[in-house]
C-alpha positions in Angstrom: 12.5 -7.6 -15.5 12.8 -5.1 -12.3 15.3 -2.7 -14.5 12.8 -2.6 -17.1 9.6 -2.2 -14.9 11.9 0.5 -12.9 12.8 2.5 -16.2 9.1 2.7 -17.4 7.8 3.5 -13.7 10.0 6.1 -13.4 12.8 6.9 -15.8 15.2 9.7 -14.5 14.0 11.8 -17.3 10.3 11.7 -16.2 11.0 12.3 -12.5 13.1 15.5 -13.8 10.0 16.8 -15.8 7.4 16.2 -12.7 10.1 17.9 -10.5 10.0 20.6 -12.8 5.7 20.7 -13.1 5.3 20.2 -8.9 8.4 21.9 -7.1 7.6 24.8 -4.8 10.4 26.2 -3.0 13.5 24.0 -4.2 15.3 24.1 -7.2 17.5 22.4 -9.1 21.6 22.9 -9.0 23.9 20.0 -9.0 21.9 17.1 -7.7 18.7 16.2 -9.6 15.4 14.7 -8.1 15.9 11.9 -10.2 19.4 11.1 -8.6 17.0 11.0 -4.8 14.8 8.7 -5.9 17.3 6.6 -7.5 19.3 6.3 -4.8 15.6 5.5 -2.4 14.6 3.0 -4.3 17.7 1.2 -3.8 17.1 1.1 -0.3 13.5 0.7 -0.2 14.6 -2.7 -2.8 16.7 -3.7 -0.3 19.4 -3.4 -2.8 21.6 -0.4 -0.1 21.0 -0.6 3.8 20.9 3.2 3.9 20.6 6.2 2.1 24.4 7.0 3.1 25.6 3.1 1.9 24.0 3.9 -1.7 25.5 7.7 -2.0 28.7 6.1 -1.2 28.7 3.7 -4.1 28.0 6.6 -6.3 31.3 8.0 -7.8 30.5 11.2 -9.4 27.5 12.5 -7.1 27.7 15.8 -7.2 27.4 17.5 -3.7 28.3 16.1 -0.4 26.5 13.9 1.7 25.4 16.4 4.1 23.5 18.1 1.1 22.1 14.9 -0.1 20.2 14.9 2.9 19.2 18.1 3.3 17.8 17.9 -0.4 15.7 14.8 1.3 14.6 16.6 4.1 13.5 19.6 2.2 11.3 17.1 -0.5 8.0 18.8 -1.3 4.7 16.3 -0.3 3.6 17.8 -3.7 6.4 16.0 -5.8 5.0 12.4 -3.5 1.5 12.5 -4.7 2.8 13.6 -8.4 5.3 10.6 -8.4 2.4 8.1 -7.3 -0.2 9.3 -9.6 2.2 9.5 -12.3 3.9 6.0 -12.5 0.7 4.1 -11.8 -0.8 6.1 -15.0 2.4 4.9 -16.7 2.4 1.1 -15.7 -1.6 0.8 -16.4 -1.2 0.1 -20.0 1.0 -2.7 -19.2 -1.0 -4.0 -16.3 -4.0 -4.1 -19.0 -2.2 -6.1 -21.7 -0.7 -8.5 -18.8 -4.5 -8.8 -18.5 -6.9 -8.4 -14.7 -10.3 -9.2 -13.7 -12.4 -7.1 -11.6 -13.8 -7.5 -8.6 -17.2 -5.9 -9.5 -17.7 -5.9 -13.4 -17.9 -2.2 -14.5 -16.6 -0.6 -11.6 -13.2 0.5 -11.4 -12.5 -0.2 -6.7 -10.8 2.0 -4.9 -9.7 1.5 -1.3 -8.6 4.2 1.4 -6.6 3.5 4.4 -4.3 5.5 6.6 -1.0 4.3 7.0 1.0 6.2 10.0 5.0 5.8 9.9 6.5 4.3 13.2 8.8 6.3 15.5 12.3 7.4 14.6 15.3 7.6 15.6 15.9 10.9 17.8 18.6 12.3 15.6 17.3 15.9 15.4 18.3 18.2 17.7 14.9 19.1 18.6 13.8 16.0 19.8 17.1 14.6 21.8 15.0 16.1 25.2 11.6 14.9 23.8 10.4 11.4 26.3 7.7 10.7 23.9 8.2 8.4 20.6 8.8 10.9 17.2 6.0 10.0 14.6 7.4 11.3 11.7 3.9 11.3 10.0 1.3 9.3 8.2 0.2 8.8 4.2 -3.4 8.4 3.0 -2.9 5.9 0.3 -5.6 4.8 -2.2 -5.2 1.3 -3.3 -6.8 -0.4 -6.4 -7.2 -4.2 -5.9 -7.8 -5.1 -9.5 -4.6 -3.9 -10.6 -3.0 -4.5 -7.1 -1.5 -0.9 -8.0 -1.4 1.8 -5.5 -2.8 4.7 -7.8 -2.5 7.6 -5.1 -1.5 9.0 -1.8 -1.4 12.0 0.5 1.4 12.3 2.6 1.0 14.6 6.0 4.1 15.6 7.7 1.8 16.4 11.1 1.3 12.6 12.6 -1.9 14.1 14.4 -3.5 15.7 11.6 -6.8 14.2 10.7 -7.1 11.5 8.4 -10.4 12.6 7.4 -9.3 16.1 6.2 -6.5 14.3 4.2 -8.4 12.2 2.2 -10.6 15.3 0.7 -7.8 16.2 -1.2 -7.6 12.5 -2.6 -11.8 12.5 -3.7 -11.2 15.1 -5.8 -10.2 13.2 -8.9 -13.3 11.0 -8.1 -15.6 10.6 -10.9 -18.4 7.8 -12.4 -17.8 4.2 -12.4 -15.7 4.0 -9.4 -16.5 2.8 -5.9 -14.3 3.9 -2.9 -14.8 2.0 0.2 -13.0 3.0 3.7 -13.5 1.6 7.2 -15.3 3.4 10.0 -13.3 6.4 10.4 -14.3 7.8 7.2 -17.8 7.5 8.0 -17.8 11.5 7.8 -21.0 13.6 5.9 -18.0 15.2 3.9 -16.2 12.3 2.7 -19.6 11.0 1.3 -20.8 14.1 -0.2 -17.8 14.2 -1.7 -18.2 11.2 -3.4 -21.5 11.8 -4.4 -20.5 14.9 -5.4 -17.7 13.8 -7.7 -20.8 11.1 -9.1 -18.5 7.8 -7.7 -20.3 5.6 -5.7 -19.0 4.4 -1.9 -19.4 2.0 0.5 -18.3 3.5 4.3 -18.8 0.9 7.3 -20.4 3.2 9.8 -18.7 4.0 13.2 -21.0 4.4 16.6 -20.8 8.1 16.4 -22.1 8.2 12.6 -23.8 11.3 11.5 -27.2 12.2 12.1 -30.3 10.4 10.9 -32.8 12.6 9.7 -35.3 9.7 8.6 -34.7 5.6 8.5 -37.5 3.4 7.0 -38.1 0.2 8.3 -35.8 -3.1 7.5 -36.1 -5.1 4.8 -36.3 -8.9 5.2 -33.0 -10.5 6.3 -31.6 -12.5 3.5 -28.9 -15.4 4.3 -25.6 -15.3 3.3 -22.6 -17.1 4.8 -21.3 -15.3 7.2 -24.7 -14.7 8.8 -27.7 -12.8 7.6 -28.2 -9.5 5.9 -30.8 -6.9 5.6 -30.9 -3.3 4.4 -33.1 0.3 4.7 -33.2 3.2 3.3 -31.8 6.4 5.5 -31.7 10.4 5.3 -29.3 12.2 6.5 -29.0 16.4 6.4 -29.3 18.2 3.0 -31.8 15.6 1.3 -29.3 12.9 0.7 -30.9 9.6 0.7 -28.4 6.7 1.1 -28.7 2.9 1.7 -27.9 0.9 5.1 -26.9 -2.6 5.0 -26.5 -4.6 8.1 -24.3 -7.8 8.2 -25.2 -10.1 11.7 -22.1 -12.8 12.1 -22.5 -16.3 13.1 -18.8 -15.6 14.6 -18.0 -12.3 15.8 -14.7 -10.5 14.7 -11.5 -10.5 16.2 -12.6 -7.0 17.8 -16.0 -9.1 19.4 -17.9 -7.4 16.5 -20.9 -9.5 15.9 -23.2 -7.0 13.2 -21.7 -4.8 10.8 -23.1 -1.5 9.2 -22.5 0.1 6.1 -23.3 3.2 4.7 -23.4 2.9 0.6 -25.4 4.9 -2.4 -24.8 2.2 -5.3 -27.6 1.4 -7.7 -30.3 -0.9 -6.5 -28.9 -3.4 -9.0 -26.1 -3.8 -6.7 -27.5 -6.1 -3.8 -27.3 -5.8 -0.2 -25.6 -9.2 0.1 -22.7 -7.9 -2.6 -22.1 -4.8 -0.6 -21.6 -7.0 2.4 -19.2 -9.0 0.8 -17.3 -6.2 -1.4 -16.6 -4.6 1.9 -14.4 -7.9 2.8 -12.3 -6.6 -0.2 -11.4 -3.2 2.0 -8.8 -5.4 3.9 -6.9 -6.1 1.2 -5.4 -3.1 1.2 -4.1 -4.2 5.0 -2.3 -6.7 3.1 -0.5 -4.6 0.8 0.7 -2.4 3.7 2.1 -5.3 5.6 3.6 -6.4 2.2 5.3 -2.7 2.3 6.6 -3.3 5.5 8.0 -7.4 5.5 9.3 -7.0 2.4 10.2 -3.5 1.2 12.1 -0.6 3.6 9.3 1.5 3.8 10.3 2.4 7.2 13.9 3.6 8.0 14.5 4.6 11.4 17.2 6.9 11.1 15.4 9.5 8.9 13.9 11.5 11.4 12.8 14.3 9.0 9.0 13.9 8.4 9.6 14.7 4.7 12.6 12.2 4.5 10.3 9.3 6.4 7.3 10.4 3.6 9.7 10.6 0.7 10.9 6.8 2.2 7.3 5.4 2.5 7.0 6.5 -1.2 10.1 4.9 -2.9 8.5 1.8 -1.1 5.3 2.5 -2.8 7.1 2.8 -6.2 9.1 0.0 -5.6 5.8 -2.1 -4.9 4.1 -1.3 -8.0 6.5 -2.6 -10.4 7.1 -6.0 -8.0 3.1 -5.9 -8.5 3.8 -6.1 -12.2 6.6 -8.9 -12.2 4.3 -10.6 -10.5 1.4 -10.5 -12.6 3.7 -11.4 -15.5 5.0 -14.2 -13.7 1.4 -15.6 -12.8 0.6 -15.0 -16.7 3.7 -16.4 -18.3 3.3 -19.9 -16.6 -0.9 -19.3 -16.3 -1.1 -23.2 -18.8 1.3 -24.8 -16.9 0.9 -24.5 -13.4 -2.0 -25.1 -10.8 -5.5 -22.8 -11.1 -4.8 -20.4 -8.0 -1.5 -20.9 -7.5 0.2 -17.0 -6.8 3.7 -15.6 -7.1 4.8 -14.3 -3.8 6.0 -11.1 -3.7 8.1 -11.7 -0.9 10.1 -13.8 -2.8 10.4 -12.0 -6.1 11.9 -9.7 -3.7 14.8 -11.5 -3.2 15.1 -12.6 -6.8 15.8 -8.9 -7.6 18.0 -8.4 -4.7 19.8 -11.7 -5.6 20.9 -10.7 -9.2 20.5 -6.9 -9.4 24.0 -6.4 -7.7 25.2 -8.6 -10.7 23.7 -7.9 -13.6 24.0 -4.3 -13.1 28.2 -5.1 -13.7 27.2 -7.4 -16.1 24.8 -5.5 -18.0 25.2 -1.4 -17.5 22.2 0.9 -18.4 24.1 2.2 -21.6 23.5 -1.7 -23.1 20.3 -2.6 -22.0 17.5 -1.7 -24.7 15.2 0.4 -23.1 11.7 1.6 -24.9 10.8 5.1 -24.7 7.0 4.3 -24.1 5.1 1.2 -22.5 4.5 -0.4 -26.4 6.3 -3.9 -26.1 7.0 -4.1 -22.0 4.2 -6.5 -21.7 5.2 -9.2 -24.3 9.1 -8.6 -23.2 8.4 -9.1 -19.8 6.5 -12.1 -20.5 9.1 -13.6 -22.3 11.9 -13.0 -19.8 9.2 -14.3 -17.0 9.2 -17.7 -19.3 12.6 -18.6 -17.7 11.8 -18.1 -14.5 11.0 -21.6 -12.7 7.3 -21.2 -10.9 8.3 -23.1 -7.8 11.1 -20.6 -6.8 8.8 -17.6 -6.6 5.5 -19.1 -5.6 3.8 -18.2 -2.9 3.3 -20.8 0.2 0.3 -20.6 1.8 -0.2 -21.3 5.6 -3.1 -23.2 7.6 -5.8 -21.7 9.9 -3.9 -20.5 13.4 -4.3 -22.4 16.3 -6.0 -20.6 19.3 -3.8 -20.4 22.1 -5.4 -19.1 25.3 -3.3 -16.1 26.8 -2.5 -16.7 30.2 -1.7 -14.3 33.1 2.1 -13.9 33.7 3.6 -12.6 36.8 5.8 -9.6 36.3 8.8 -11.1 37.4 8.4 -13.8 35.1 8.0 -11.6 31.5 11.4 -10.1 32.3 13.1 -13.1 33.5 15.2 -15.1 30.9 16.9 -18.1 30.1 19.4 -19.5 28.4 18.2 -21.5 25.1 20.8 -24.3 24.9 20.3 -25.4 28.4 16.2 -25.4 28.1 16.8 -28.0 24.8 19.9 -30.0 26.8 16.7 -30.2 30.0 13.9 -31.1 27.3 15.7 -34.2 25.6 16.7 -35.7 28.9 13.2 -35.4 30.4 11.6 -37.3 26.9 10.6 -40.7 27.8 
């Protein structure tokens, strides 16, 4: 199921032709693009612990492994966004015959979030006399929730470039029938004017230092939801735009000590206060596909220190998520009669499925004999049928309880860097049980 997903995602030949579309400076000579993100994808699988283990295992790779990486380091943030776009575009029609609900009938979500790579490994020159951590960069990643796709991203080599310049870029292939929503930072006049620009709709939660009000009329009556309460007015803000502003007041506050909520939105009055409140909930589930990226894909190496290298990393996660997305919304529908309403297929675990038997099958069952359809007709019912055999149990997902509040308590310095040994701790704790 992965090899298939991963040859209609993106099939070497593809890959090649948006090389060919995108490129800027760099050129093709012995090593294709395809080969890189072959070889990526491995390790963001899992499947190689490194970009050098998976070269290795390669026996007619055509340059040297010092060119390999300088072919990585050198990969255009361009031929990112292309490869993003372009394989969600590809895996939509089989996403849509797997069959998805929306959130919000007749509006197509999309959420924005920042993601900013952790520090590196100091392994450039450059940076063996820098004391500071090396931030290779950040992505601006738009996620679709419906489809549980990511459908596009920015990547910035320049970790403190401004997220809120980046995502222009991203609102230009806006248009009608889509909502973006983003959290507080985004609460800029240009990202909404963009938006309303393009004709999507948006729904920003407003930060303290939110733009200026040129006119506010007076609140509405609060009506209860159940989180708290929830009221709305109209606002102005420079150049005649006239928006809505919906406030949320918690019965709990947040774990920031947040107890109201404000969001700045310019949907259709059929769209309720109370629905804007609670479609903003949906903005952190795009939190949960980034934590996804890092537990269970390598979407963070540490020893690629190159900005472009870390990005073109962070995007063979991204690719590699997509089509787990897709085996798992074919597992969920292949045993949809037989198993319990809710019940989800963890990604987590497909994850080691596919790391489990890849290694195998791919001895087993070479590329040259595995049928492979030139378009996306047929994946859908194929991948269905092969889901069929998989048992449920195995790949479904376990759900914890609420967490316990622990109160933190003050430690002496001494005592966080003091240690002990485990076995003698366990050998002191059964002889003082009663």
């Amino acid at each position: 199921m992965a090899k298939l997903a991963l040859e209609q995602a993106i099939a070497a030949e593809w890959v090649d032709q948006v090389f060919e579309e995108h490129r800027q400076r760099q050129y093709p000579r012995e090593l294709l693009f395809s080969t890189i993100v072959e070889l990526m994808s491995l390790v963001s699988l899992g499947l190689r612990p490194s970009l050098h283990a998976a070269a290795r295992q390669i026996e007619d790779l055509p340059v040297s492994l010092a060119a390999l990486y300088d072919k990585v380091s050198r990969t255009e943030p361009a031929l990112l966004r292309a490869l993003v776009t372009g394989s969600a575009r590809r895996l939509a029609p089989t996403i849509e015959e797997l069959g998805c609900s929306a959130i919000l009938p007749g509006w197509q979500l999309r959420v924005v979030d920042g993601n900013h790579l952790p520090s590196t490994e100091k392994r450039l020159g450059a940076l063996r006399r820098e004391r500071g951590a090396a931030r290779p960069g950040f992505s601006v990643v738009v996620y679709d929730p419906d489809l549980d796709q990511v459908i596009d991203l920015q990547p910035c080599e320049d970790a403190y470039a401004s997220e809120r310049v980046s995502v222009l870029p991203l609102l230009a292939n806006a248009g009608a029938g889509q909502l973006w929503m983003a959290d507080r930072l985004y609460c800029t006049l240009p990202v909404m004017e963009a938006c309303e620009d393009a004709q999507a709709s948006f729904v920003i939660r407003q930060q303290s230092k939110h733009p200026r009000l040129i006119q506010e009329s007076d609140w509405q009556a609060p009506v209860a939801v159940a989180a708290g309460a929830v009221r709305e007015q109209t606002i102005e803000v420079k150049g005649g735009r006239r928006w809505r502003r919906v406030e949320l007041c918690l019965h709990a506050p947040t774990d920031s000590g947040d107890t109201t909520l404000l969001f700045w939105s310019n949907l259709p009055e059929n769209i309720s206060a109370p629905q804007i409140a609670d479609l903003y909930r949906r903005r952190w589930s795009i939190e949960g596909m980034f934590q996804r990226l890092e537990s269970v894909l390598e979407s963070e190496i540490e020893s690629l220190g190159s900005p472009r290298a870390a990005l073109l990393a962070f995007t063979s996660a991204v690719l590699a998520y997509n089509v787990l997305s897709v085996l798992k919304r074919s597992v969920e529908q292949a045993h949809r009669q037989t198993q319990p309403e809710g019940r989800e297929a963890s990604t987590y675990h497909l994850a080691i499925q596919v790391r489990s038997g890849y290694e195998g099958m791919q001895i087993a069952l070479p590329s040259e004999h595995l049928p492979i359809t030139p378009a996306s007709e047929g994946l859908a019912q194929r991948l269905l049928a092969l889901a069929r055999n998989i048992q449920p149990k195995q790949v479904a997902k376990s759900k914890r309880g609420p967490k316990v509040l622990k109160p933190k308590e003050w430690l002496d310095g001494k005592a966080v860097h003091a240690h002990v040994s485990t076995d003698r701790v366990l050998k002191a704790a059964k002889t003082q049980r009663p």
